[in-house]
C-alpha positions, -999 to 999 in steps of 0.1 A, spaced: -61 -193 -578 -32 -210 -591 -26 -237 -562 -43 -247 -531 -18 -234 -506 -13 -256 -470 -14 -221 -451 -20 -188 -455 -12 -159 -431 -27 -126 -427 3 -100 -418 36 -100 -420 47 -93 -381 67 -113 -356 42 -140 -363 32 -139 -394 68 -138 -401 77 -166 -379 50 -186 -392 61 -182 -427 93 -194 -422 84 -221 -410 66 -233 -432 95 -225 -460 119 -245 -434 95 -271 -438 89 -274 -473 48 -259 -476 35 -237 -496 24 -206 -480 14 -174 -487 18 -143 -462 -10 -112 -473 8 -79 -457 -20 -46 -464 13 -22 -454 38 -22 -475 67 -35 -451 73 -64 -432 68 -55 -397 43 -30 -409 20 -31 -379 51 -18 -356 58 9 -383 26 17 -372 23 17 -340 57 20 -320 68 55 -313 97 66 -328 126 53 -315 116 31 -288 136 1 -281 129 -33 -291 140 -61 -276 134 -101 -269 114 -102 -240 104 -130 -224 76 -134 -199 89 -147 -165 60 -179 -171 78 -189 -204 105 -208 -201 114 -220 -236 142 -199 -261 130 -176 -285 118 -193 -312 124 -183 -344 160 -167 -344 153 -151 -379 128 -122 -364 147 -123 -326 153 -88 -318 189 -78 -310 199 -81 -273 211 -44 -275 179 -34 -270 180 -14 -309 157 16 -319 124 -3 -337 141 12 -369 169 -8 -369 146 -38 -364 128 -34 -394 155 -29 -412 166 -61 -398 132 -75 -405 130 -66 -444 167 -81 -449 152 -114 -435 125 -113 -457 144 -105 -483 172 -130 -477 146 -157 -472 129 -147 -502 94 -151 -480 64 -151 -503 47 -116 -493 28 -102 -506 29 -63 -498 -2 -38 -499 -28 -64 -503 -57 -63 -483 -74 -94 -462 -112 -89 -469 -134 -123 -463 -129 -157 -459 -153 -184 -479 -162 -221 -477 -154 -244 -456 -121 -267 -444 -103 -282 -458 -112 -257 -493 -111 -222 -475 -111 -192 -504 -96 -158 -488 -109 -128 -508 -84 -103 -508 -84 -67 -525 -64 -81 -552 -74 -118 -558 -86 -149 -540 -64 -180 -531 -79 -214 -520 -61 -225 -487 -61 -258 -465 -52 -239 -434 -56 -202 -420 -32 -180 -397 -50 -146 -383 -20 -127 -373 -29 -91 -379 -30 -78 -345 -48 -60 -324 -50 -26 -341 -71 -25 -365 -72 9 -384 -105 29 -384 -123 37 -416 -139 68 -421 -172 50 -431 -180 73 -458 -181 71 -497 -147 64 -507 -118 58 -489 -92 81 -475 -58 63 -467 -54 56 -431 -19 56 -413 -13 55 -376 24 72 -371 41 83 -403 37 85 -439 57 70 -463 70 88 -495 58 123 -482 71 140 -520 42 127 -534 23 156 -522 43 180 -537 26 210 -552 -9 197 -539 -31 208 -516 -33 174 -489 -62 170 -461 -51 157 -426 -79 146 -409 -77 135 -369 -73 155 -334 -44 133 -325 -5 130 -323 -4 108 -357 -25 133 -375 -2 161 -359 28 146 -368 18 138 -405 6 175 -410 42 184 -396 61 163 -420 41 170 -452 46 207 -445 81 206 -435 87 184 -466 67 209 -490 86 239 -471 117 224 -476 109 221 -515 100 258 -515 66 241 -523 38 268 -512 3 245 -513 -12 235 -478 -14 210 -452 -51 214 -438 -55 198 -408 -91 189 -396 -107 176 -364 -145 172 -361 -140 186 -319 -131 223 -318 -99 207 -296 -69 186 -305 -54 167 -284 -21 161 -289 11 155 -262 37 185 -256 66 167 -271 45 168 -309 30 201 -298 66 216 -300 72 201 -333 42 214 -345 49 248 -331 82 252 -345 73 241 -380 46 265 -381 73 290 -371 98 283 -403 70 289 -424 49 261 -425 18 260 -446 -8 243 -419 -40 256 -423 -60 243 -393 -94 235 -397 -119 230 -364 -156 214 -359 -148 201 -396 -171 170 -403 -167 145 -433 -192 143 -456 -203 124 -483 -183 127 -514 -187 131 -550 -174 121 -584 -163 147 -605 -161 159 -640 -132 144 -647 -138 112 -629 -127 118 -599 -134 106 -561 -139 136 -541 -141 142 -502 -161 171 -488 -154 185 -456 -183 206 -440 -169 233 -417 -195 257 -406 -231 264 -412 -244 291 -426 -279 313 -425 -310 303 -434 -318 306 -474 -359 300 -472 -375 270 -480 -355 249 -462 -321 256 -479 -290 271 -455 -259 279 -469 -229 253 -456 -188 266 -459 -166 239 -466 -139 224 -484 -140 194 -512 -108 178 -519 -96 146 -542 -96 116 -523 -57 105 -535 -52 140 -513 -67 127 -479 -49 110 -453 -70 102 -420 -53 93 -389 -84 84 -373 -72 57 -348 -77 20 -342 -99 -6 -335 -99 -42 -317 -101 -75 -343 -135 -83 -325 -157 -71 -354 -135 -90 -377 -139 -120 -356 -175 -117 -361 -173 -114 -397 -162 -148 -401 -184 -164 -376 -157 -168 -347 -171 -178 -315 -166 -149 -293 -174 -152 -251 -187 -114 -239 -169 -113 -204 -190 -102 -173 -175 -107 -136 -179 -141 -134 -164 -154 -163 -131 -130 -168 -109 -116 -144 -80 -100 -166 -102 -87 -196 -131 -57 -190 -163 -61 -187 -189 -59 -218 -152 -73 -238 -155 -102 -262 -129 -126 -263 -121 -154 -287 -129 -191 -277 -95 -209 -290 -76 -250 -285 -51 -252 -266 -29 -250 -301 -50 -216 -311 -72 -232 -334 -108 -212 -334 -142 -224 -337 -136 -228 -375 -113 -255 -382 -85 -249 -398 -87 -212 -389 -63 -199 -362 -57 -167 -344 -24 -159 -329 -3 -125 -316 -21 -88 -304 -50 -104 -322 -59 -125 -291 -44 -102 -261 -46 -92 -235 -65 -125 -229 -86 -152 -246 -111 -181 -240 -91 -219 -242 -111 -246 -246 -90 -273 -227 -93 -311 -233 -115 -315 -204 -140 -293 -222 -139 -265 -199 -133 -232 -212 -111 -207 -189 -99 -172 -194 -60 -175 -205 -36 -144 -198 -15 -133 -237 12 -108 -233 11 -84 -263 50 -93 -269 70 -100 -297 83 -130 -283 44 -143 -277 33 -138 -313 62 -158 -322 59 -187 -297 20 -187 -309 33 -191 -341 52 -220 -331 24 -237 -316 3 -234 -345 31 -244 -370 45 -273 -351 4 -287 -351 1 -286 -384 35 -302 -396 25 -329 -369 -7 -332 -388 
């Protein structure tokens, strides 16, 4: 903890990006935590491959975009090419990022917050939630596999080892595509094992042909059905383990059967095991959350909790905002008047960044 900071943001998207600068432009310190290791790295994510990104503004808004710096191009660009606009930003700006570090709790109380991350812990005045709204899943098992939603990055580094894929779904498809086409292209002949606890993948037709025609040039996917994560080991050299159980086997006597399965090192493991909303994380750090039933919301589902926020996105915790996917498609205000009414949020780049605004231009007022 070398300094107590006047803000610090959790991810390093539209808002967290916009909030950031900001606060350079203004002359705080800041500090923006970023678990991915882009800028931007929640679109990485989860925008397909190509799509188009572009400023959109609601027809309710009527002010400009607001922070130029992370305005997407009116050409309506590839996402690509706005991450690559994203990272020059950062780095032309020299935002303080820092890259593949992990938000884990928050501590104390305002104006002396301490945010525990995976790699240290920094005393704050002020804290921006701007990690969005999909939260990857965890395999909830000993160890942890590394979780990715879309892609993987620096694919040679499973070169001449034997990787697990686990997950049913287009990401897990497409990752078990790549790795192999990358190891075929190196003449590499280890696998790609792909497992799914369900006997059935589902997977679109557009990454089933992929798939297809990889296997077809010689791919080395080894698919693996019904295959259920267990717990894992250390072993004799010290390393995690993850074993995947497969099939069952006969009965032994005395209450022993014989399993069929897999164990591979955990560094090996990729799961692409899907997303989750920021409610439980809300809870976490004692966030006041409003379930919805039919009398209360009228955009959100019933049985969803939504976050009880000031008109200038400050939760129940001072000092602590929320802002971006985080708080869409809908959240609790707490006007002046004291009433509390469901508010729509567009999941748009522009609204992350206009949140951002809100929240910034309160605390420089302050």
């Amino acid at each position: 903890m070398a300094e107590n900071l006047d803000i610090l943001i959790v991810g390093a998207g539209p808002g967290g990006m916009a909030a950031g600068i900001m606060a350079r432009e203004a002359g705080r310190s800041y500090l923006i935590l970023e678990k991915g290791s882009n800028p931007m790295q929640g679109i990485i994510d989860t925008y397909p491959k190509g799509k188009k990104v572009y400023p959109t503004i609601p027809k309710s808004y009527t002010e400009p975009f607001p922070v130029d710096e992370v305005r997407p191009p009116d050409s309506r660009v590839p996402v690509e090419a706005y991450i690559d606009q994203a990272r020059a930003v950062a780095e032309d700006l020299d935002l303080n990022i820092h890259y593949n570090e992990e938000f884990k709790a928050i501590e104390g109380r305002y104006p002396d917050y301490l945010v525990k991350t995976s790699s240290g812990t920094y005393l704050t005045r002020n804290i921006l939630l701007a990690f969005g709204s999909n939260i990857p899943n965890d395999l909830g098992i000993y160890g942890e596999a590394k979780t990715v939603a879309r892609k993987i990055e620096n694919g040679e580094d499973y070169i001449g080892i034997n990787v697990l894929v686990i997950g049913g779904g287009n990401a897990a498809a497409d990752v078990a595509a790549s790795l192999s086409r990358i190891k075929r292209e190196a003449e590499d002949d280890t696998s790609v094992y792909w497992a799914h606890i369900k006997e059935k993948f589902e997977i679109n037709k557009d990454t089933a042909r992929d798939l297809g025609e990889e296997m077809l040039l010689g791919g080395h996917i080894k698919i693996l059905q019904r295959a259920v994560p267990k717990i894992g080991e250390v072993d004799a050299d010290g390393i995690d383990r993850l074993y995947i159980h497969q099939t069952s086997g006969r009965a032994m006597g005395n209450d022993l059967y014989l399993y069929q399965g897999m164990s591979f090192p955990m560094k090996n493991v990729i799961a692409c095991i899907g997303h989750h909303g920021p409610s439980a994380i809300f809870d976490a750090l004692n966030l006041q959350q409003i379930t919805c039933t039919g009398a209360i919301c009228k955009i959100a589902k019933e049985g969803e909790r939504l976050l009880m926020l000031s008109h200038h996105l400050e939760t129940s915790q001072k000092g602590i905002f929320a802002i971006g996917g985080a708080i869409s498609p809908s959240h609790m205000e707490i006007g002046s008047d004291g009433i509390i009414k469901e508010k729509r949020h567009s999941n748009l780049i522009y609204t992350a960044v206009l949140d951002a605004k809100i929240v910034m231009d309160h605390l420089l007022s302050s």
